[in-house]
C-alpha positions as CSV (number, residue, x, y, z in Angstrom):
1,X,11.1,152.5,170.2
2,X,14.5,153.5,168.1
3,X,14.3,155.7,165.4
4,X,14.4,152.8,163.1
5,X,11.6,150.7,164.5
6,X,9.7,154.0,163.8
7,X,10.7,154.2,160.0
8,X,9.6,150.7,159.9
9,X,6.5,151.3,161.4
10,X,6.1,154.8,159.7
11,X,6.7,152.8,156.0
12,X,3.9,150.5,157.0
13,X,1.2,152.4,157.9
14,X,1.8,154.6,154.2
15,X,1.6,151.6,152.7
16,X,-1.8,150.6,154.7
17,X,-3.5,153.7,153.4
18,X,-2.2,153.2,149.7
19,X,-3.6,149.9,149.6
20,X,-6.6,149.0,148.4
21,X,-6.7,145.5,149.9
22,X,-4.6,144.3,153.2
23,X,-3.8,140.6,154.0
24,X,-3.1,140.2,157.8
25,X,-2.1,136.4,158.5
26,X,-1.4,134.9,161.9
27,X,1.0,132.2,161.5
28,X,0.3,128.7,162.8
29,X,3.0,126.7,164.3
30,X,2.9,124.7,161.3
31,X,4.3,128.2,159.7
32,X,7.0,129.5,162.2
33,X,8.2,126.0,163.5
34,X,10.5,125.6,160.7
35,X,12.3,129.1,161.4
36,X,13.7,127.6,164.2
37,X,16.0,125.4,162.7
38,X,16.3,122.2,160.2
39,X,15.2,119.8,163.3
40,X,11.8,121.3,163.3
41,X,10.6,121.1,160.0
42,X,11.5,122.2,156.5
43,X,9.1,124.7,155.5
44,X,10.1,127.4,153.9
45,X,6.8,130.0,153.9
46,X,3.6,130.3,154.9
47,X,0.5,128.5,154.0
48,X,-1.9,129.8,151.9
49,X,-5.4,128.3,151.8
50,X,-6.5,127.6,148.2
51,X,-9.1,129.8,148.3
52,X,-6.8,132.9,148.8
53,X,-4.3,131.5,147.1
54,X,-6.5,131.9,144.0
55,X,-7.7,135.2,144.7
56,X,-5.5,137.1,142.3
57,X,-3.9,138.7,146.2
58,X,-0.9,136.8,145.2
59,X,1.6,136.0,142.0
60,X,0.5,133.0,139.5
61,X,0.7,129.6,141.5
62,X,2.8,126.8,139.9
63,X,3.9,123.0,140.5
64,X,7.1,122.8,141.0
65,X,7.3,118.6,141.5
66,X,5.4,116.4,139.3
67,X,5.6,113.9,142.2
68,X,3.1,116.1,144.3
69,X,0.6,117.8,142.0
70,X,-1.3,119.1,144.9
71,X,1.7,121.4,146.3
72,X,1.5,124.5,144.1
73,X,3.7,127.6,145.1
74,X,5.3,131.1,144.0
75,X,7.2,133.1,145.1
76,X,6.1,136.2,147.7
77,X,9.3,138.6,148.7
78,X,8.7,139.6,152.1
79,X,10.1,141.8,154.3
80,X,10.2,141.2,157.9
81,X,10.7,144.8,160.0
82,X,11.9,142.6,163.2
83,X,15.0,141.0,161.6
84,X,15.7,143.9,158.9
């Protein structure tokens, strides 16, 4: 592993034992597919089941298309250590 890899890895586990709650999610295909380019889907995130989604883990949830009230979103930064 490259010095780098083990900041990366250093910063996360300080940030495990700071935290009072930790969220690990696989992803599904459903959530990766789209990474791999426009053809495969047009997902941009992860999906959160309502129930977690709710569970004050996560920003305010909000509509943003009257079209589809039962799409509700916000806006998580995350940083991904693989792709810097």
């Amino acid at each position: 592993m490259d010095q780098a890899a083990e900041g990366i890895q250093q910063l996360i586990v300080d940030w495990i034992g700071k935290s009072e709650r930790l969220l690990i999610k696989k992803l599904s295909r459903n959530d990766c597919q789209w990474a791999k380019g426009p053809e495969f889907g047009h997902q941009n995130g992860v999906y959160i089941p309502v129930d977690l989604g709710s569970s004050n883990l996560f920003p305010p949830l909000f509509n943003v298309n009257a079209e589809k009230p039962h799409i509700i979103e916000t806006r998580l930064p995350t940083f991904w250590p693989q792709s810097g």
